[in-house]
C-alpha positions in Angstrom: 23.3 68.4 -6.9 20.6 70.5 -5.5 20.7 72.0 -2.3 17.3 73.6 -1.6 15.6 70.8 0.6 16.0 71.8 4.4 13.5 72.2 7.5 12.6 75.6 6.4 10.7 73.9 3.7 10.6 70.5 5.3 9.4 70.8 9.1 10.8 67.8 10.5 10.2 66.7 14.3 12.3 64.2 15.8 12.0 61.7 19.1 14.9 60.3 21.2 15.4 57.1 22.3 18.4 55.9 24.4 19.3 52.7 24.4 22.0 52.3 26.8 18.7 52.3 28.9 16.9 50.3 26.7 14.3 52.9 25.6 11.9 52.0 23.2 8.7 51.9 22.0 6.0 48.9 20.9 3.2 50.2 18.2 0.2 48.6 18.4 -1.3 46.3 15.0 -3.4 48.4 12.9 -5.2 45.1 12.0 -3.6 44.6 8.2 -0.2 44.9 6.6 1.4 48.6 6.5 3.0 47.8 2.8 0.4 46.0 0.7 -2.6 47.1 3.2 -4.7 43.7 3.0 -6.2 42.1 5.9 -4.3 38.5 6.5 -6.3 35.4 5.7 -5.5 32.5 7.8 -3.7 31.2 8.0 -1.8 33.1 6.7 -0.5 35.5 9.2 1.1 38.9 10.6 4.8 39.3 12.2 5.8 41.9 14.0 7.9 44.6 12.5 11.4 46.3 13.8 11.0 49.4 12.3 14.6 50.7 12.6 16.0 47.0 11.6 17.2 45.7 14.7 20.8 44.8 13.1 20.9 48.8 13.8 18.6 50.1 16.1 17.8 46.6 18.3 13.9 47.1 20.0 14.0 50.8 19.3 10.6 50.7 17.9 8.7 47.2 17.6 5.7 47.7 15.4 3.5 44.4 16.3 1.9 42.5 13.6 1.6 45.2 11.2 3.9 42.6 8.0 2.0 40.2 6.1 4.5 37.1 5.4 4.5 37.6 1.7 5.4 41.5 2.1 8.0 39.9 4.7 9.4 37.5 2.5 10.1 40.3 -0.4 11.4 42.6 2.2 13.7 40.5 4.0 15.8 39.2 0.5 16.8 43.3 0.0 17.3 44.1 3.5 19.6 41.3 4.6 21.8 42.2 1.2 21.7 45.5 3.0 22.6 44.4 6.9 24.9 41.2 6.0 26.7 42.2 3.2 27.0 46.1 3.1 26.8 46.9 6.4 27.8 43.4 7.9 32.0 44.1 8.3 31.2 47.6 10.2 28.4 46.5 12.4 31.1 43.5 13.8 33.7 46.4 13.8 31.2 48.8 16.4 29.7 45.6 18.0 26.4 46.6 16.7 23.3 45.1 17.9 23.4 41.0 16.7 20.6 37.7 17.1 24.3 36.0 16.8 25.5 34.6 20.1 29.0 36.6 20.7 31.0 33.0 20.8 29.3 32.5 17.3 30.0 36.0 16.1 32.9 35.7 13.1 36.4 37.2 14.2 37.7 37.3 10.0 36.3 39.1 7.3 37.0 38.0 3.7 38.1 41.4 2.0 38.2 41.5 -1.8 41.0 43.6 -3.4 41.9 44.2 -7.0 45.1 45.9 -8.9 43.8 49.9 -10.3 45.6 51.7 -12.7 47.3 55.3 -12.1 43.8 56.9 -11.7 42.0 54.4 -9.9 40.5 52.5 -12.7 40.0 49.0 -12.3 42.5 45.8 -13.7 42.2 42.9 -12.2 40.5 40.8 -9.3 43.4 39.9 -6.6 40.6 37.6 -4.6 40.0 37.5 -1.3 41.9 37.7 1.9 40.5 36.3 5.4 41.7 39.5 7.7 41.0 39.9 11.5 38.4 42.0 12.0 40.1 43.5 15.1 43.3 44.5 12.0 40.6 46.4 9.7 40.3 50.3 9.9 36.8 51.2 10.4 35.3 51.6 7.2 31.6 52.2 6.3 29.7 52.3 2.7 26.8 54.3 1.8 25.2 56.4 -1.0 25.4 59.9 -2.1 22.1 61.0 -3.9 20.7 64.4 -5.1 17.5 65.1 -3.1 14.3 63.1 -4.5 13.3 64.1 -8.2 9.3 65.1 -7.0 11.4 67.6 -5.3 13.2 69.5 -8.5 11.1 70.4 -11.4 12.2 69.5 -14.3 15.0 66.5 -13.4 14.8 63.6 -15.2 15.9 59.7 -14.5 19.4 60.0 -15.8 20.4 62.9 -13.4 19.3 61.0 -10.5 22.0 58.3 -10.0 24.4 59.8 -7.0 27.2 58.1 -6.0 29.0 55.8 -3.8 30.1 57.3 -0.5 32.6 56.1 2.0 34.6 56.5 5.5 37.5 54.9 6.7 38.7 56.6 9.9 42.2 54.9 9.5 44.0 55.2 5.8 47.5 54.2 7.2 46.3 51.2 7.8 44.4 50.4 4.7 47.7 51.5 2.8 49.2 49.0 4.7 47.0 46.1 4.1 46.7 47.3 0.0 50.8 47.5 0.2 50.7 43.9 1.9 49.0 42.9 -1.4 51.0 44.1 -3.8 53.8 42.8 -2.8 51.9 39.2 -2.9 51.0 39.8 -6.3 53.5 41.6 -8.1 51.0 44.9 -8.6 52.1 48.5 -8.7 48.6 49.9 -7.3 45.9 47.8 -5.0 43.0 48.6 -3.6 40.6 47.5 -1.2 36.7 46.7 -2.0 34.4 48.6 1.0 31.1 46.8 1.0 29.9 47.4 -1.7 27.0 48.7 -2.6 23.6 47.5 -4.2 22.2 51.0 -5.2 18.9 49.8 -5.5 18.9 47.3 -2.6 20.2 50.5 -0.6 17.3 53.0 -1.5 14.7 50.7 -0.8 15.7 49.5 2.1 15.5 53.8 3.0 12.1 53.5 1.8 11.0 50.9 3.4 12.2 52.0 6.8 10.8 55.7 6.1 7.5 54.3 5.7 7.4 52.4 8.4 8.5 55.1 10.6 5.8 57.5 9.2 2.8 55.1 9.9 4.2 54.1 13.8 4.6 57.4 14.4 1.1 59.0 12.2 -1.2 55.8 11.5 -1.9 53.7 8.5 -4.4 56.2 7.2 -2.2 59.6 7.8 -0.8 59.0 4.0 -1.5 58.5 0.4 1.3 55.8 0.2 3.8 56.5 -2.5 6.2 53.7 -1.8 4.5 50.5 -1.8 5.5 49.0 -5.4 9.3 50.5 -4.4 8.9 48.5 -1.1 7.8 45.3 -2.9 10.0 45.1 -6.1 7.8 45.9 -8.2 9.3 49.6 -9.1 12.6 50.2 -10.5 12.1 54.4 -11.0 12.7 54.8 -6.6 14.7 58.0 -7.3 11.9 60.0 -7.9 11.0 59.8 -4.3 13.9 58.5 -2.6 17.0 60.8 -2.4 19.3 63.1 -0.3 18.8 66.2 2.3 21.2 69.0 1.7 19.7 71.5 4.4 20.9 72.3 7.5 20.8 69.8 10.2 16.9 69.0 11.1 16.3 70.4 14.9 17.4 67.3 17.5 20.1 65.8 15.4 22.9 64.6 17.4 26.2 63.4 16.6 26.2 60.9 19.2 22.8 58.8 17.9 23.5 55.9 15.7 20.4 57.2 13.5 18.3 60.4 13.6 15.5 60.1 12.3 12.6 62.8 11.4 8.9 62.9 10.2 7.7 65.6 9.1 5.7 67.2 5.6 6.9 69.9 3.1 5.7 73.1 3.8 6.0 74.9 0.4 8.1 74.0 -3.0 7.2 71.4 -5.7 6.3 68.7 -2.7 4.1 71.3 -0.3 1.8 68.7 1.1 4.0 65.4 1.0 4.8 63.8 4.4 8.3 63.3 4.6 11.2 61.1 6.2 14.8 62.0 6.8 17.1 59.4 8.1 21.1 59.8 9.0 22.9 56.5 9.9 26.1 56.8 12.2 25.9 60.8 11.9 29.3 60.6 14.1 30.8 59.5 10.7 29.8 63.0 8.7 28.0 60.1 6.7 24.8 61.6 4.4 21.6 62.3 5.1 18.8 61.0 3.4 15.2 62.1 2.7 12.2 59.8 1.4 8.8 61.3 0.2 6.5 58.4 1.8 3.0 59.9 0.5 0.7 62.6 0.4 -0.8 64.2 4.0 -4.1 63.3 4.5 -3.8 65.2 8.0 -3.7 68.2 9.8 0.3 67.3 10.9 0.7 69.4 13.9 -2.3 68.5 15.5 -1.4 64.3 14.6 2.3 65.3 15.9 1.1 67.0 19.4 -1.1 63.6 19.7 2.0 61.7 19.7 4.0 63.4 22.2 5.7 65.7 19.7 7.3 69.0 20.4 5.2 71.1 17.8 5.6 74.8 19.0 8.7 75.3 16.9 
């Protein structure tokens, strides 16, 4: 993988919310939808948008009725694959922000295993258990990717795939549980499924929040949108602006945030000109960071960034 994307190239500026104190901020409508950028006609109608997902972030940032329904309605299938089913076990695990009333909250998770040969490769499905979620080890899925393919000359679609990428902060007691099933099942070597992973479902849901982020923090018109048929399903090819951030950690990232997240534009290199997003989810976790080309700067960026309260002397 490539390792050349970092702030030197990519100047990145980053605001802090805390909310332990319930910090946030509430955009106001631009008047039409942010993804497919038509006016609504009644009665058809616009919702209001959490642009970190709330399942993560709760009322960081509430863009108001910025989503037409249909965009909503596409959106929503992916990004509930996303929050439910990857992320769904480790958000109950770190009691992570939840519309579910805590007596309604499920205490089990059904946990798949299957029997692996000596190096790992799959055998057989051994179903699923019901397991207290208070029993699990804290475990967390993501994706490894190579830095978007605008961003290295010459790459092509096949190089772009990445990888799966996990953390469990406990293996004693995964062995344990794997172990358990074995002996049920008369296997020599179990493992344990971690959420898996809808590659695609996973990097647009990274582009879609990007773009959000970029047009509450610079405006609707601050962009030539790149992302908008990646955002609505109609674009399969979302590596070529979607990938990974290999630099050194963007100034303001902290360990202790349950997402950093920067705006900012590439400064020289094959994508000098593109505004930019970089997004890290539970950075605590040494989890990857991710960065999404959202479109083409149609602004002077400093002086937009200084607008909105932005740090730009650095």
């Amino acid at each position: 993988m490539d390792a050349g994307l970092d702030w030197r190239r990519l100047e990145l500026k980053l605001r802090e919310y805390n909310l332990e104190k319930r910090q946030g901020r509430r955009i106001p409508s631009p008047g039409k939808c942010i993804y497919c950028r038509r006016e609504p006609v009644p009665p058809t109608k616009l919702t209001d948008e959490h642009v970190v997902p709330f399942a993560i972030g709760a009322n960081t940032i509430i863009f108001h009725d910025c989503c037409c329904e249909e965009c909503a309605r596409t959106i929503q299938r992916y990004e509930q694959e996303v929050l439910l089913k990857q992320l769904g076990n480790f958000r109950r695990q770190i009691d992570a922000p939840s519309r579910t009333k805590p007596k309604k909250r499920p205490t089990h998770a059904n946990v798949r295993f299957k029997e692996v040969d000596d190096k790992g490769g799959d055998l057989r499905q051994l179903g699923l258990r019901s397991i207290p979620i208070a029993n699990l080890p804290l475990t967390l899925s993501l994706w490894k990717l190579p830095e978007p393919r605008i961003m290295r000359p010459g790459a092509t679609p096949d190089c772009d795939q990445g990888r799966p990428w996990y953390h469990c902060d406990d293996t004693d007691a995964l062995q344990r549980l794997c172990r358990k099933v074995a002996e049920e099942t008369g296997s020599k070597h179990v493992a344990m499924e971690i959420g898996a992973v809808n590659r695609n479902h996973f990097l647009r849901f990274l582009a879609k929040t990007a773009h959000a982020y970029a047009v509450a923090e610079l405006g609707l018109e601050a962009f030539k949108p790149r992302l908008t048929d990646i955002i609505l399903n109609r674009e399969d090819d979302i590596s070529k602006y979607v990938g990974g951030y290999y630099g050194p950690p963007p100034p303001g990232s902290a360990l202790e945030n349950l997402v950093n997240v920067h705006v900012g534009q590439a400064v020289e290199g094959p994508g000098k000109g593109q505004i930019a997003v970089a997004l890290q989810f539970y950075p605590a976790l040494g989890s990857p960071t991710y960065s999404v080309i959202v479109g083409e700067s149609q602004i002077d960026l400093d002086e937009c960034l200084f607008d909105q309260g932005y740090d730009v002397s650095s």
